[in-house]
C-alpha positions as CSV (number, residue, x, y, z in Angstrom):
1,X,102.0,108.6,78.3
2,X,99.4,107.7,75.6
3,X,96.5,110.5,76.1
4,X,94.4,108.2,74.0
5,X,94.4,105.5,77.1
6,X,91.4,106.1,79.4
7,X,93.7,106.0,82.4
8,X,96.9,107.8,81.1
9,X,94.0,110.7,81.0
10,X,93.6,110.7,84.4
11,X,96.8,111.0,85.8
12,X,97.3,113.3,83.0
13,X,94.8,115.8,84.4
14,X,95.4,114.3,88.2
15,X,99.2,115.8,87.4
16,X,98.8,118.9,85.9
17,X,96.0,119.9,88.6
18,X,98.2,118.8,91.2
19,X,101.4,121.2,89.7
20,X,98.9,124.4,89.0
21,X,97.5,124.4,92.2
22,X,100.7,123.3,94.1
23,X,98.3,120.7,96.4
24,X,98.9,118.6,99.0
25,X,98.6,114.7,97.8
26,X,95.9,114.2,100.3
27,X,93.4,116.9,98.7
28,X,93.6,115.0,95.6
29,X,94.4,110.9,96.5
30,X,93.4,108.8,99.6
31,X,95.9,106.4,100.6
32,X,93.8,103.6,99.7
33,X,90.6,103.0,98.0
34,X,88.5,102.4,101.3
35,X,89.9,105.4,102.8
36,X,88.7,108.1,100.4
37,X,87.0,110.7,102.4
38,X,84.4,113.3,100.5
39,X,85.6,115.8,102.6
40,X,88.9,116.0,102.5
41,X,90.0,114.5,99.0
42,X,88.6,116.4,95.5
43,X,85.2,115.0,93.8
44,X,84.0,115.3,90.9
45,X,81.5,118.0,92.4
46,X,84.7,119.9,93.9
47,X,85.3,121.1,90.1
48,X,83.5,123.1,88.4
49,X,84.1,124.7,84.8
50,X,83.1,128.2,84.0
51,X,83.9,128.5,80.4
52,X,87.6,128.4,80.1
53,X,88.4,128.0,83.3
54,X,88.6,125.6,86.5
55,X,87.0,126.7,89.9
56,X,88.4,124.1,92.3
57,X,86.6,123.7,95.8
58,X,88.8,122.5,98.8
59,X,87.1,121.8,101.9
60,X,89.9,120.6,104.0
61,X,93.5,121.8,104.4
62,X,96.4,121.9,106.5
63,X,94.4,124.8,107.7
64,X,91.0,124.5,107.5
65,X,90.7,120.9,109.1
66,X,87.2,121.3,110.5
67,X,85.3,122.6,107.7
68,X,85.1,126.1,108.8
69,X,85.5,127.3,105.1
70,X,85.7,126.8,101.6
71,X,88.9,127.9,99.6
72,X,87.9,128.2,95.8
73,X,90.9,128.5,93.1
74,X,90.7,128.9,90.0
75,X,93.0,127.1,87.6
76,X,93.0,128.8,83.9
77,X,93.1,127.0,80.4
78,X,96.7,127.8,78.4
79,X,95.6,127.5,74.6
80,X,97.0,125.5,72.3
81,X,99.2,123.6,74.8
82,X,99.5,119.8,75.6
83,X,99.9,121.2,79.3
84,X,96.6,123.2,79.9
85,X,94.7,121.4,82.5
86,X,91.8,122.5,81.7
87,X,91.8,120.4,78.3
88,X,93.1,117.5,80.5
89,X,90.3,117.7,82.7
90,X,87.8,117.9,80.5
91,X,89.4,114.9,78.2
92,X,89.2,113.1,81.8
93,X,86.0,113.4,82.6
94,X,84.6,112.3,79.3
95,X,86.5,109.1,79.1
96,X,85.1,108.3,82.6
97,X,82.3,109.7,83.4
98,X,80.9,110.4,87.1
99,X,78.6,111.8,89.6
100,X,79.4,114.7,92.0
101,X,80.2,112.7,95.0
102,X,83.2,110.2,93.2
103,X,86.2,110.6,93.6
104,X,87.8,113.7,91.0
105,X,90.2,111.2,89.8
106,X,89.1,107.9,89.4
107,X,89.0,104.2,88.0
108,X,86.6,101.8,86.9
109,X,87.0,98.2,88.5
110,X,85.1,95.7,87.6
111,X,82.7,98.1,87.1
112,X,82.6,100.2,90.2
113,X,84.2,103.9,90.3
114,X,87.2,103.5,92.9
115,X,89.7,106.2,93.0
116,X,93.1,106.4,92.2
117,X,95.2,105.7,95.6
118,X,98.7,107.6,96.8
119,X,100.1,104.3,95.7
120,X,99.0,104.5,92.4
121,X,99.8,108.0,91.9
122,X,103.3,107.8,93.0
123,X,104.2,104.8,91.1
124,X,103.0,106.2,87.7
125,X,105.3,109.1,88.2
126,X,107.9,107.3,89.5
127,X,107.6,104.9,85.8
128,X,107.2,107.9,84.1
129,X,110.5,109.7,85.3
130,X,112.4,106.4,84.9
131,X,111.3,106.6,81.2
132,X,113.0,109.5,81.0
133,X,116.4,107.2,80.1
134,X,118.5,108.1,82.9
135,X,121.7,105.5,82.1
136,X,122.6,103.0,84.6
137,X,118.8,102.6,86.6
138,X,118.4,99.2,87.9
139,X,115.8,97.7,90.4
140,X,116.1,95.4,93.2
141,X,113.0,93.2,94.2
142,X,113.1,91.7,96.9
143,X,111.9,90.1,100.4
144,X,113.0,91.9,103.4
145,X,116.8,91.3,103.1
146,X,116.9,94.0,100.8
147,X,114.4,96.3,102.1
148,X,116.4,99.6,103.4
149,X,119.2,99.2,100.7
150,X,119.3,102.6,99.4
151,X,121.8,103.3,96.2
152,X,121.7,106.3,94.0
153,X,121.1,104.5,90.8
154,X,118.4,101.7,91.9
155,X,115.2,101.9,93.1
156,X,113.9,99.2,96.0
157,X,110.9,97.5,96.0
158,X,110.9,95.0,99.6
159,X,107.9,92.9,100.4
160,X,108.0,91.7,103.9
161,X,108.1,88.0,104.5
162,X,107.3,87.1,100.3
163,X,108.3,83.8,99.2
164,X,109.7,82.8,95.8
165,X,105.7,83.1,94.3
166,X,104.9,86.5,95.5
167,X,108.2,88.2,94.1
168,X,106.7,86.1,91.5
169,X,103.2,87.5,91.4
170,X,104.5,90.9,92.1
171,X,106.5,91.0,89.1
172,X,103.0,89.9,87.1
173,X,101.1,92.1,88.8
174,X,103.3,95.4,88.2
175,X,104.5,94.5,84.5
176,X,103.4,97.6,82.5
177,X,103.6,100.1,85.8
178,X,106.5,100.1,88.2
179,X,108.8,97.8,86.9
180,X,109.4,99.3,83.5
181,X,111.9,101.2,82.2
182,X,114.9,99.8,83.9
183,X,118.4,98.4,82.2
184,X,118.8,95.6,85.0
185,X,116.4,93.7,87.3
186,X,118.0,92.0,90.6
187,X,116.0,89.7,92.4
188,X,116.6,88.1,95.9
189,X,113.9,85.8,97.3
190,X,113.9,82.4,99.1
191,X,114.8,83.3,102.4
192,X,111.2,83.1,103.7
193,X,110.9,79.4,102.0
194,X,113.9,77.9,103.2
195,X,111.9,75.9,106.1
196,X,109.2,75.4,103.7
197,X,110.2,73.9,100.5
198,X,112.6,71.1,99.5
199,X,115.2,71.7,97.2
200,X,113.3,70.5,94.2
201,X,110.5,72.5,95.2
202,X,113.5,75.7,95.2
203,X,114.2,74.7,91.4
204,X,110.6,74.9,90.4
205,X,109.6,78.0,92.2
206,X,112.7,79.5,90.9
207,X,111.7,78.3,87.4
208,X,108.8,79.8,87.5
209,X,110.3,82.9,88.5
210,X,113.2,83.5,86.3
211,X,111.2,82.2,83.3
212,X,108.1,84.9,84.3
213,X,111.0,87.6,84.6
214,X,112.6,87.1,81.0
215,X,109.0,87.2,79.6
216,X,107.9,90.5,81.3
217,X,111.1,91.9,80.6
218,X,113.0,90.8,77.7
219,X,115.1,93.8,77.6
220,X,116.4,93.9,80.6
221,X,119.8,92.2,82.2
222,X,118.1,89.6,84.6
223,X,120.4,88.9,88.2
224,X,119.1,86.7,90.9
225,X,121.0,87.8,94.4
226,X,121.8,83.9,96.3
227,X,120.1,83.4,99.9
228,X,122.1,84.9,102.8
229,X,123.3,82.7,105.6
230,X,121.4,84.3,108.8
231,X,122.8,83.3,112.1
232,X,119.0,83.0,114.0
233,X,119.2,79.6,112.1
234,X,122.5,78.5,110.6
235,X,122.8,75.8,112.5
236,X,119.4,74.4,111.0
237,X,119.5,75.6,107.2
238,X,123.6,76.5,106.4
239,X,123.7,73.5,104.6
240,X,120.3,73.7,102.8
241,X,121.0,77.2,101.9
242,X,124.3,75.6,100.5
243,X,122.5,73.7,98.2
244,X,119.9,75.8,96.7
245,X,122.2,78.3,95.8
246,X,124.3,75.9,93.8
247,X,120.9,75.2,92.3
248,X,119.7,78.5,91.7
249,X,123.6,78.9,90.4
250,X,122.9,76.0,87.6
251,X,119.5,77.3,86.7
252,X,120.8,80.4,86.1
253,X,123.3,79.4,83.6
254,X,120.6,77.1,82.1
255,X,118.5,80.3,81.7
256,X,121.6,82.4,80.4
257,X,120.4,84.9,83.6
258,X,122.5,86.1,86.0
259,X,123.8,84.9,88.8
260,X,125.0,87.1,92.4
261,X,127.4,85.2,94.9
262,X,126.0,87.6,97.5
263,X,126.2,85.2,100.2
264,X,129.9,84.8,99.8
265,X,130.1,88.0,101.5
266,X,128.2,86.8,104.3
267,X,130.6,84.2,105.4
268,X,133.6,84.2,107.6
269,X,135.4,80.8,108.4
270,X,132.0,79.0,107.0
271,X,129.6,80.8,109.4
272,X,127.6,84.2,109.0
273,X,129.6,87.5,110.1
274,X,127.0,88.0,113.1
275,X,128.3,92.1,112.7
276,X,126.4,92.3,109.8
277,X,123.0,91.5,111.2
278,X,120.6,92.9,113.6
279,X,121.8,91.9,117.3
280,X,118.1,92.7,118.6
281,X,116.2,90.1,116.7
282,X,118.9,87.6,116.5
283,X,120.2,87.9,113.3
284,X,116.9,87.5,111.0
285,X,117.6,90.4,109.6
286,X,120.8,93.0,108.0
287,X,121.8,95.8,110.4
288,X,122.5,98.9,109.0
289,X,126.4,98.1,108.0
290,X,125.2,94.4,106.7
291,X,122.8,96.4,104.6
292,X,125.0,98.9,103.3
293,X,127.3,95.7,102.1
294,X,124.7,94.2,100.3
295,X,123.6,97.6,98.6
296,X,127.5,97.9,97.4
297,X,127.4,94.5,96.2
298,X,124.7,95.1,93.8
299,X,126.1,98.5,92.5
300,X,128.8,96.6,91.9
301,X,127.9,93.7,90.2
302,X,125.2,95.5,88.4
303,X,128.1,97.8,86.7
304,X,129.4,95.1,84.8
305,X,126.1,93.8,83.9
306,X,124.7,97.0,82.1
């Protein structure tokens, strides 16, 4: 973290505040920005310093859900230590400042105070521990193919029905935050575009992508996963799906990127292995052994990649 960014102060103190006085997350974040309650998250009014130390005033809790009380806890400074949250608070508070009723921890966007959401929270730790250099991390973005794969060395991020451009705009929107600190990036998109886009269409959406992706990330090993056959439209798009992944296939290698036959695995006798999707909405999506395949596919292919 860099203490001298405005923002790496806040979840600076929003940490250490949350570990001294062993909180739940929804005394201190609201799961969105519109949903911040005054009474039950932490303002800026909540927190009051009495010469070295913190007096922190919780009006909600598991157990006090109507109010009846106030609890007060008091959180002391530890001199001469990057960790004392007393320090962080105050360092907080002066980079941005605020009136009693805003949020205790909170942004500035386009010049309103807004405060920082569960989301937002979450992810920055979740960047923060992958920084750490554990060896062989790798992320999979994805539609919603890949969205309950769950390996012990990757981390998932699924956006439910995102085309080509939104995996797109999510890598560009999560650049410096979420997305950092991996050795290997998998993508697999273009499932939600196949009725939309023709296959020249395919090759400049995946253009965009892949060429996005190695700018964001130039350190990083680079894999794009190849559409899946599904059987709730083979008939229609098997061939189409055919096609773009010899495309995708070419611009890969144009690209020097990667390139995952993951579809091969999807095939028996040139049709999709209907026991590998989800009987109940007719194949549009894995079932739970079709998505364990596809989670063991990437672990594998990733291991020679990084």
């Amino acid at each position: 973290m860099d203490l001298n960014d405005t923002q790496d102060k806040t979840f600076w103190s929003l940490f250490l505040l949350a570990f001294f006085m062993m909180s739940r997350k929804s005394n201190l974040v609201p799961n969105s920005e519109k949903e911040f309650d005054e009474n039950k998250q932490l303002c800026r009014g909540d927190i009051i310093i009495e010469n070295d130390v913190l007096i922190i005033i919780l009006k909600w809790s598991k157990t006090i859900q109507f109010g009846q009380r106030k609890l007060r806890i008091p959180i002391s400074s530890i001199q001469g230590s990057i960790l004392c949250p007393v320090n962080a608070y105050k360092n907080m508070i002066k980079a941005i400042p605020a009136v009693k009723k805003d949020p205790a921890f909170c942004k500035v966007k386009k010049g309103r105070i807004l405060p920082i959401t569960y989301k937002e929270y979450q992810n920055k730790l979740r960047y923060l521990i992958q920084k750490t250099g554990q060896p062989g991390t790798f992320l999979i973005v994805s539609d919603s193919i890949a969205k309950y794969v769950k390996l012990e060395n990757a981390d998932v991020y699924a956006f439910r029905g995102a085309s080509i451009g939104e995996i797109t705009y999510q890598l560009n929107k999560n650049k410096g935050s979420i997305y950092g600190g991996y050795k290997c990036l998998v993508i697999h998109c273009g499932t939600n575009d196949i009725h939309i886009l023709s296959i020249d269409q395919f090759k400049s959406a995946y253009c965009n992508l892949i060429s996005t992706a190695k700018l964001l990330f130039p350190s990083m090993v680079i894999a794009l996963s190849g559409i899946l056959p599904r059987p709730v439209d083979f008939e229609e798009t098997g061939q189409k799906i055919k096609d773009v992944n010899m495309a995708l296939l070419n611009l890969c290698l144009s690209y020097e990127v990667e390139f995952i036959h993951s579809y091969r695995y999807f095939l028996k006798c040139g049709k999709p292995k209907v026991e590998l999707f989800a009987y109940k909405d007719g194949g549009l999506h894995l079932n739970c052994e079709g998505t364990r395949q596809l989670g063991l596919y990437f672990k594998r292919r990733v291991a020679h990649l990084i």
